[in-house]
NUTI-739615 format. One record per residue: residue in one letter; x, y, z of N, C-alpha, C in turn. Coordinates in steps of 0.02 Angstrom, whole numbers, plus 50000, padded with zeros to 5 digits. Layout:
<atoms>
AXYZXYZXYZ...
</atoms>
This chain:
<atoms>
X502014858052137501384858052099501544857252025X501174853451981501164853251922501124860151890X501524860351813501134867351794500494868251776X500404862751740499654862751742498884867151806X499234863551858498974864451910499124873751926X499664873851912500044879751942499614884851891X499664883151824498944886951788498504889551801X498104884051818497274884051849497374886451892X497714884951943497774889751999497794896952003X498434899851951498304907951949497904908951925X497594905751867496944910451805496314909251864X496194906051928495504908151962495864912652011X496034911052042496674918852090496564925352051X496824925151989496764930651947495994933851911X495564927051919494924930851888494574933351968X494744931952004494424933252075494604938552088X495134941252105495414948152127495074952452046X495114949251982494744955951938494154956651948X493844950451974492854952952001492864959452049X493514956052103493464961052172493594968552155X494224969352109494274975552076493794979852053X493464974752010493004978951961492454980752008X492394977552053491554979552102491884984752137X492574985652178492564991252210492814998352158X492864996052103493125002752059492295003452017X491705001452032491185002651994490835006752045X491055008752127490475010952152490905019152149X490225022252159490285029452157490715030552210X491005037452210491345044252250490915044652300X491205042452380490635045352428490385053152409X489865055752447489705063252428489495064052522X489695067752536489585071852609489285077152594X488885076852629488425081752642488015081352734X488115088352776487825088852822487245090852857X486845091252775486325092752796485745087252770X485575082952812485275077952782484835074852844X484225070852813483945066852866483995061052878X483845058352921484105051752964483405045852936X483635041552874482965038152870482665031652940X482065030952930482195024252967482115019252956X482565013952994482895008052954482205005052935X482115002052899481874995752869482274988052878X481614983152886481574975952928481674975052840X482374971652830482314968652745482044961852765X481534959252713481404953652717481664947652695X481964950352653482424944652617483214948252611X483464943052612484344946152613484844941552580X485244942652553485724935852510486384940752526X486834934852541487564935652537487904931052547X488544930652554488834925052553489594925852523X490014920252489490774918152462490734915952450X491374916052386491794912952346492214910152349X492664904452350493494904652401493684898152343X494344901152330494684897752293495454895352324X495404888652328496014887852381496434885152333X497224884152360497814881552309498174877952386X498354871452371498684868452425499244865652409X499864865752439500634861452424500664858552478X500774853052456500894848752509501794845752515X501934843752578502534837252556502314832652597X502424829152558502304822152587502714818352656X502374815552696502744813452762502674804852729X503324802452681503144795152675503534789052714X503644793352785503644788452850503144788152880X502644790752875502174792152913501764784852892X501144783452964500924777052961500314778052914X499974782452903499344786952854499894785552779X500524786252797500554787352718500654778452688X501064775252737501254766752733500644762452722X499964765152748499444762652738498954763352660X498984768052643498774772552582499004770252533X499654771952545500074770652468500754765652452X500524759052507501224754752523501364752452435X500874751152400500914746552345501004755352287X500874761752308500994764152236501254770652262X502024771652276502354774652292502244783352239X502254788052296501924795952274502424796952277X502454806052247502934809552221502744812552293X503474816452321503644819952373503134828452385X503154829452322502684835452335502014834952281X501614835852320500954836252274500524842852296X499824844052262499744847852243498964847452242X498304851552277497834852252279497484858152259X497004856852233496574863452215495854864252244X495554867552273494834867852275494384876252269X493764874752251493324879752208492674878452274X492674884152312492044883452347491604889152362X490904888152351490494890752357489924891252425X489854895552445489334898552514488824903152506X488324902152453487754907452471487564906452528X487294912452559486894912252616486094916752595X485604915652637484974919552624484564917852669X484184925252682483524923452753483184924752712X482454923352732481824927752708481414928252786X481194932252790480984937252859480004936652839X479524934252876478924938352850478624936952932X478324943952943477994941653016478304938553081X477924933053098478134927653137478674923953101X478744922953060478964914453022479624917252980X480194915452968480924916452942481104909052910X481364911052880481934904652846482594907952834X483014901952854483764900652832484214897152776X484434898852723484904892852704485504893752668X486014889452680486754891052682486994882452642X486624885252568487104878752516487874879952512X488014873652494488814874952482489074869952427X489404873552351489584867952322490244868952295X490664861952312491334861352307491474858052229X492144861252198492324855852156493354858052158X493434851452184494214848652202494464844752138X495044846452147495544842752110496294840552171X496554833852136496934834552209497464829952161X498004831852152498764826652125498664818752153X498434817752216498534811552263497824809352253X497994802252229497174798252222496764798652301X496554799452280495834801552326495564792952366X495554792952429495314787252485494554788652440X494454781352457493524781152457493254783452515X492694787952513492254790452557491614789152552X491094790052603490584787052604489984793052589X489294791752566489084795652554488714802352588X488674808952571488634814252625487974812352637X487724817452713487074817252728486474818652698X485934818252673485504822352620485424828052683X485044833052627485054833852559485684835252521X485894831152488486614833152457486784829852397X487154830752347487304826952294487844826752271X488364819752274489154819252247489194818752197X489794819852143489664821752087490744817852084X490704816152016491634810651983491644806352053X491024800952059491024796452122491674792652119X491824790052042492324785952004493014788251984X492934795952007493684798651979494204797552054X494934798052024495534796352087495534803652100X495604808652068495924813652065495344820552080X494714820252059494524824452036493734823252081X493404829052133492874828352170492334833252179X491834833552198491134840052172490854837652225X490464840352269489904840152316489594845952296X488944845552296488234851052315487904848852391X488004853452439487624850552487487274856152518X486714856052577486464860352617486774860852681X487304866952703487694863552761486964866952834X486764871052783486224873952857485434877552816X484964874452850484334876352795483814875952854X483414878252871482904877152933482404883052946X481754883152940481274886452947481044887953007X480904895853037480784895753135480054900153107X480004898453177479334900953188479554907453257X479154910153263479494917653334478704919953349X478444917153393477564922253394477914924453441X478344926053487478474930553539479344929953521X479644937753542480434937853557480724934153618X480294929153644480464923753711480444916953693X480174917753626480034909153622480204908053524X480514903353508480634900553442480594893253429X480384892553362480404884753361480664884453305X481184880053284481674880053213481504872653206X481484869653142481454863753099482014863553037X482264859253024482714858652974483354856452986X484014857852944484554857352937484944862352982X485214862353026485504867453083485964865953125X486584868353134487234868253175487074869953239X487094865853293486954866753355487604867253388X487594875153411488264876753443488124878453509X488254869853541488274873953611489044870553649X489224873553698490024875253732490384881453719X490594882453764491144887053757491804887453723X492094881953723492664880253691492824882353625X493474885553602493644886553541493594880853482X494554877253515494504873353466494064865753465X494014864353547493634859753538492834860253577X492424853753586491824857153610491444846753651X491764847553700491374841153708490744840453726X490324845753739489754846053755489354847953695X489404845853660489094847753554488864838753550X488424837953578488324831453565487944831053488X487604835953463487334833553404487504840853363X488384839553328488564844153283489344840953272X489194840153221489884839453199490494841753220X491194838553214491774841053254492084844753211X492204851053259492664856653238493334853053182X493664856953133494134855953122494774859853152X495054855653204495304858853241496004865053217X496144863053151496724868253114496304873153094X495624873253093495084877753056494624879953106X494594880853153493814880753229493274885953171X493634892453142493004895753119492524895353068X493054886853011492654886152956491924884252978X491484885552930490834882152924490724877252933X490214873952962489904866352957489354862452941X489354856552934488694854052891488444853152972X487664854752963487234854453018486954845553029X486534844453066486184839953078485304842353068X484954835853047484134839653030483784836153106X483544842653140483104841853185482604849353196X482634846453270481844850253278482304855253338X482374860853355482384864553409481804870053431X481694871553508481304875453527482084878953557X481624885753581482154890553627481584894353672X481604895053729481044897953790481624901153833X481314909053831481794911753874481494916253921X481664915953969481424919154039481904923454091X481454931154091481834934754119481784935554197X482124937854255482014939454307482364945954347X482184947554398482594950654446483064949354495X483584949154511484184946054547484584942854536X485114938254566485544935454543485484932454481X484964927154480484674926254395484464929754370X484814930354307484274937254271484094933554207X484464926954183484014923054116484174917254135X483414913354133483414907154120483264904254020X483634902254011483094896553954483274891553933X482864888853915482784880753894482624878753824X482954873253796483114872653746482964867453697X482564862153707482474856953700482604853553626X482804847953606483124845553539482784838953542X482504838853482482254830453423482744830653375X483184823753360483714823353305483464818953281X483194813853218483074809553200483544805853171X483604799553150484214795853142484194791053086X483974789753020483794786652994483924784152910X484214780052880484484780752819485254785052817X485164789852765485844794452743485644801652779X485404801952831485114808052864485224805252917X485844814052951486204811953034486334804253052X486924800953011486834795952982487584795353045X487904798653070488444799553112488264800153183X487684800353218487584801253247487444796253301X487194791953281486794784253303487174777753233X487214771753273487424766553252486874763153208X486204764553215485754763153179484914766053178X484484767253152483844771853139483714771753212X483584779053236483384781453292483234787853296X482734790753360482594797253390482864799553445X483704802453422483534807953496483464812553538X483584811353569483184815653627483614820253698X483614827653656484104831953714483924837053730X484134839853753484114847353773484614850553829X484524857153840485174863053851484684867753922X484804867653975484544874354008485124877853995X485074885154020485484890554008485434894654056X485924899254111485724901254150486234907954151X486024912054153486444917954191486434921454237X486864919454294486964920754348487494924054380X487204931454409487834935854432488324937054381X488244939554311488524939254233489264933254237X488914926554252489204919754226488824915454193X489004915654131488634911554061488624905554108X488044898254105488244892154128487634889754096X487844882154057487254879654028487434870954051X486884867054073486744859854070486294856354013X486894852553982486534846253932486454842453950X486134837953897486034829853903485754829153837X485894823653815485614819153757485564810753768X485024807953732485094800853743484464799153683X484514792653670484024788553614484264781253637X484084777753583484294769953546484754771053506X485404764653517486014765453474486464773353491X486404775353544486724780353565486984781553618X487474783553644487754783353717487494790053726X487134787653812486744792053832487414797353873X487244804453852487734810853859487644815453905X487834816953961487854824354006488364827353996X488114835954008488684840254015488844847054046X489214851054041489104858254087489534862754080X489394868054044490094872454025489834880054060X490174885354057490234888654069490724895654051X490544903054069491174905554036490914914154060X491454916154083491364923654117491984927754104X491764934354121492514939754127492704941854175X493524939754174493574942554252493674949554236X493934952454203493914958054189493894961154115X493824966554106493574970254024494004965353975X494634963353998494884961853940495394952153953X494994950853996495124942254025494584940354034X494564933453998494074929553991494194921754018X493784919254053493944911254047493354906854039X493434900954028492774897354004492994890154007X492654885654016492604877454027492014873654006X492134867154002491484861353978491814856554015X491324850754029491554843854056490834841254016X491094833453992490564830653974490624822953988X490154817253998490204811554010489904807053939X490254802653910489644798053878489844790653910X489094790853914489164784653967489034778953924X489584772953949489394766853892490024766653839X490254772653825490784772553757491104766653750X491204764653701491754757753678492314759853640X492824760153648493334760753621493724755253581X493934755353539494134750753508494794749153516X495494745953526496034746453540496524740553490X497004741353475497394736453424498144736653468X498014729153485498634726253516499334725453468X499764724253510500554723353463500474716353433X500144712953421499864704853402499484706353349X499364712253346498774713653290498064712353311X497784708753377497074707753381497084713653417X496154713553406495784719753446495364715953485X495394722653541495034721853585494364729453608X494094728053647493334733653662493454736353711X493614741253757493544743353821492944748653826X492534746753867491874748353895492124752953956X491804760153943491854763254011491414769453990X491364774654066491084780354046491734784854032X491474788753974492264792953949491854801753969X492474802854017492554810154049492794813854011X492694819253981493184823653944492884832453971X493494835753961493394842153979493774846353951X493664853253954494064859253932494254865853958X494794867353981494814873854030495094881053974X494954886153965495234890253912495194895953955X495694902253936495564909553951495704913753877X495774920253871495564924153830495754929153869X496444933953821496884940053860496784944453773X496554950453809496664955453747496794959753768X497734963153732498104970153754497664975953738X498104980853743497894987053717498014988053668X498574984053636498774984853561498504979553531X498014975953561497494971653523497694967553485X498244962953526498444955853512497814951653584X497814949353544497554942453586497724935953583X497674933153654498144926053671497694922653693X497624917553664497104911053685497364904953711X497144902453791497494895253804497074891253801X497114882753782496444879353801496714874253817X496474870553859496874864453888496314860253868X496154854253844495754848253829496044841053841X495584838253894495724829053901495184829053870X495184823353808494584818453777494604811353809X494264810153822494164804653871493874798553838X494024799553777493804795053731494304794153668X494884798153673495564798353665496084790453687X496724789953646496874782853650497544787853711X497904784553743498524784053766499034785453714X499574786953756500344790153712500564782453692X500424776453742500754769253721500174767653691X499404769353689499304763753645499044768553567X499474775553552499574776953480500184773453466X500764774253514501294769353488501094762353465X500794759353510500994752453491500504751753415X499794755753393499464753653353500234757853278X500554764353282501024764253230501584760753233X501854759053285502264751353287502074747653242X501564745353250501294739353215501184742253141X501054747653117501154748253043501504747253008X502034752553040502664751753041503044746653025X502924741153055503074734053050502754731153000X502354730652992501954725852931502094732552876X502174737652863502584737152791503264739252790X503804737252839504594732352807504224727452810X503604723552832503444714852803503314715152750X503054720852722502684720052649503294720952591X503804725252651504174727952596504764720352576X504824717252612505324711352630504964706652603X504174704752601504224698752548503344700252529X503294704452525502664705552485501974704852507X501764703352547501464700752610501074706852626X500484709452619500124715452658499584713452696X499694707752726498924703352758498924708252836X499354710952860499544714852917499314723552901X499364726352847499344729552842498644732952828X498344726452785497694725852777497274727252847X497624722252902497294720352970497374728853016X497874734552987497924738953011497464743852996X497214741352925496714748952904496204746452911X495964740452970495184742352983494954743153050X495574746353077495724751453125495564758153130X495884760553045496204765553042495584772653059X495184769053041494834775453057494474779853108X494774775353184494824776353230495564780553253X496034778753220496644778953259496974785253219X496754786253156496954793753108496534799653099X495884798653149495514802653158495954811853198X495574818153181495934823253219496064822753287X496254824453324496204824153406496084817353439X496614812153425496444806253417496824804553512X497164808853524497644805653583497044809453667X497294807553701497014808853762497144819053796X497614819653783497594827753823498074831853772X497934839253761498034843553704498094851653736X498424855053705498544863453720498504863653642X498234872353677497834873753586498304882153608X498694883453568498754889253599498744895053539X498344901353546498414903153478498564912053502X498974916053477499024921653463498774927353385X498534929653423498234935753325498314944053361X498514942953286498814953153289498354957053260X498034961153285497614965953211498084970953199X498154971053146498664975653080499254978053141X499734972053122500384972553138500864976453119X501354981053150501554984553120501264992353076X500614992853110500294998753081500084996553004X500104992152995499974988152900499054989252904X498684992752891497824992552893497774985152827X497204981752880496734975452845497384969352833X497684969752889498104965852901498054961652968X498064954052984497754952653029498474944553015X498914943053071499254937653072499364936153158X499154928653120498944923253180499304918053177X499744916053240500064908453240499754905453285X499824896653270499384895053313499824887953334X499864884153395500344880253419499644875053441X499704868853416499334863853435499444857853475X499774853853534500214849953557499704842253589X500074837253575499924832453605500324830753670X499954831053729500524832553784500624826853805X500404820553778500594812853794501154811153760X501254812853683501944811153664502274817153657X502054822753668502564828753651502544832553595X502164827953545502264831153457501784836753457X501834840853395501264846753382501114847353332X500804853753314500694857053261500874864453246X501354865753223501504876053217501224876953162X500704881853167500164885653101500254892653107X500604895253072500704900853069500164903253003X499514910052998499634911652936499294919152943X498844922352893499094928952880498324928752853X497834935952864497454937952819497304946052806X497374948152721497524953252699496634954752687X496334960552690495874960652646495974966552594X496224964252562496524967452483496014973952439X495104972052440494694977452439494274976552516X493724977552494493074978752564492774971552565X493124967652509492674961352504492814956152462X493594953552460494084951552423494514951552495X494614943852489495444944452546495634937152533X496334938352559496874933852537497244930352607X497004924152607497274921452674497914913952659X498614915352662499004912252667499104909252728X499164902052715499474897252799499894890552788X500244891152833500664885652847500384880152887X500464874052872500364867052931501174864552941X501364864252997501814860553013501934857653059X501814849553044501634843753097502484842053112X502474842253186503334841253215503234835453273X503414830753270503534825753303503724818353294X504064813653323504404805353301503804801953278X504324795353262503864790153223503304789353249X503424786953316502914784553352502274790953406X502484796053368501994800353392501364801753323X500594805553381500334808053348500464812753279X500884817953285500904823553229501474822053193X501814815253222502524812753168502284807653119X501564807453125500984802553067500574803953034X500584811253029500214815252983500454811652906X500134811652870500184811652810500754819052773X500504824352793500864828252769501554829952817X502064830252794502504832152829502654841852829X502194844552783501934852252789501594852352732X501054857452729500714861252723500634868052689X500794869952655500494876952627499974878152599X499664882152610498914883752574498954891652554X498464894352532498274900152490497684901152467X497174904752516496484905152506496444912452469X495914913152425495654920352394494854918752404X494654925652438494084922452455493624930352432X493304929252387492774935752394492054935052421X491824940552444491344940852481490734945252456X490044943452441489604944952390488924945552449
</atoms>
């Protein structure tokens, strides 16, 4: 990291932990007393809270990698660089009667050593901010905002900006037809929602079923709004039953419109016992096109229905480690030969570029690329993650490694990292990325060849 960087970096680190200080050294001395009455609660109508998080990132550079040969063939980077980002999460309800609101703005401002790819513009409501700078980036956006209605505790109707979480799955979720994809090194960060319409109808019974409900979804599709969703302006059209039966969670989707591959799905998830869990999804989109890049450099389309699924369990000791497995085929995932042959071919066209100057190949590779450098880009994956609560008897101590594998070429990901909470509302989360695998694999084409980060995050 620059010192510069290395600056800025401690003086917000350092003004963050003195906010956190000063708020927990401003509140009073509990006072005990046993003779007292029990008030009763109050329905707050309005509520605000939310974070602060100030991240610091080191990177090294992987400049074999086909992400990096593509990026930067013509303007060769320094080996270690250096990121900063400043992010903000209010959250707030307001409660009256029947009728509630939600909303969860979020505004970023990045700095990053490595010129910055062009990106396209976010979904409204949102606003980008240094459109023109290499280095230097700001978003204001609404990641979740939506107004419900409740005339009964059986029935809701929500409008707005809203993250639709349905599957079981940790890190991944193929049955989320209208929500953005997990970041799979991150499953618990936040996400920008999609703007639609949901109902929720829930119905109770006696016997083996004891809840039905149904769920129904309008997504609209149009302009810079859920603009990822559909190939061009459209309405669609899904919904979720939900069933619990003999205490086994099980829910059936579907989605479909114009400009959309029409979607089924079916997950599920129970305990076999107090402290084992397992859970699954399978989903179809029927129609998918895949795009594919031959060793010739032309492309070609393959048309099919793409199967994907997910099997996971969930083990928690007595000493309250827990071990998570998840097995995932994406069925809309490329082959172990055909990630090779598309970084082959990078590979190749820059020693062409490098041998006589020539990037007409390389060019022909990055309008690919954004198919082929996407996360979870290969066909079948193990997610495997272990977490300790306060290891070693350490209180507000919580360390988690996490093993990510592509089981077509073998390569992975080892994420090891750590979170302290330093006051009641102030914590400090250190982590490692380290992508391990050959040329011609997925995680041996990462851009980064590791990873360090350093989050301070207070909580308001």
């Amino acid at each position: 990291m620059t010192k510069a960087g290395v600056q800025l970096g401690l003086f917000f680190c350092m003004a963050l932990i003195l906010v956190a200080s000063a708020s927990a050294l401003a509140q009073d001395e509990p006072l005990y007393d046993a003779d007292f009455d029990i008030p009763t609660a109050e329905e707050k109508h309005f509520e605000f809270w939310g974070q602060a998080e100030f991240r610091m990132y080191e990177r090294l550079l992987n400049r074999d990698s086909a992400v990096y040969e593509q990026r930067f063939y013509n303007s060769r980077q320094d080996e270690l660089q250096a990121d900063l980002l400043l992010q903000i999460k209010p959250e707030m309800s307001l409660k009256y009667e029947k009728f509630g609101f939600y909303a969860r703005p979020r505004a970023d401002v990045g700095w990053s050593q490595l010129p910055l790819s062009a990106s396209s513009e976010p979904d409204e409501p949102s606003e980008r901010f240094f459109k023109n700078d290499q280095h230097w980036a700001g978003d204001i956006m609404l990641e979740e905002g939506f107004a419900a209605w409740r005339p009964d505790p059986r029935f809701t109707l929500e409008t707005g900006k809203k993250v639709l979480k349905w599957g079981k799955g940790y890190a991944w979720n193929p049955v989320s037809f209208a929500s953005r994809p997990k970041d799979v090194d991150d499953p618990d960060q936040t996400r920008e929602g999609y703007v639609m319409g949901v109902a929720d109808a829930i119905f109770s019974f006696d016997g083996p079923l004891q809840t039905l409900a149904f769920t129904p979804v309008i997504v609209p599709v149009w302009e810079r709004v859920n603009t990822g969703l559909a190939s061009d302006e459209s309405v669609l059209y899904g919904g979720k039953l939900y069933f619990l039966i003999a205490d086994v969670d099980m829910d059936v989707m579907a989605m479909a419109g114009d400009y959309y591959d029409t979607s089924l799905g079916f997950d599920f998830a129970m305990n076999l016992t107090d402290n084992f869990a397992i859970h699954g999804e399978t989903a179809v989109r029927l129609g998918y096109e895949k795009t594919v890049l031959h060793d010739d450099g032309t492309r070609s389309v393959d048309e099919y229905d793409a199967w994907s699924f997910l099997l996971g369990a969930r083990y928690l000791t007595e000493d309250e480690t827990t071990y998570l497995l998840e097995y995932y085929h994406n069925g809309e995932g490329y082959t172990a030969s055909q990630l090779e042959t598309y970084y082959d071919y990078v590979h190749t066209a820059y020693d062409t570029y490098q041998a006589t100057g020539n990037a007409a190949d390389l060019n022909k590779s990055k309008q690919v690329s954004s198919y082929y450098n996407q996360s979870s880009v290969g066909q079948d994956y193990l997610y495997f993650r272990v977490s300790q609560k306060e290891p070693f008897d350490i209180l507000y101590l919580n360390t988690t490694a996490t093993v990510i594998m592509n089981l077509g070429d073998g390569s992975l990901s080892f994420n090891p990292e750590a979170s302290y909470m330093l006051t009641s509302n102030f914590e400090l989360r250190p982590r490692l990325i380290l992508p391990i695998g050959g040329s011609d694999t997925e995680f041996g084409n990462k851009l980064n060849a590791a990873r360090g980060e350093l989050r301070c995050v207070y909580y308001f």
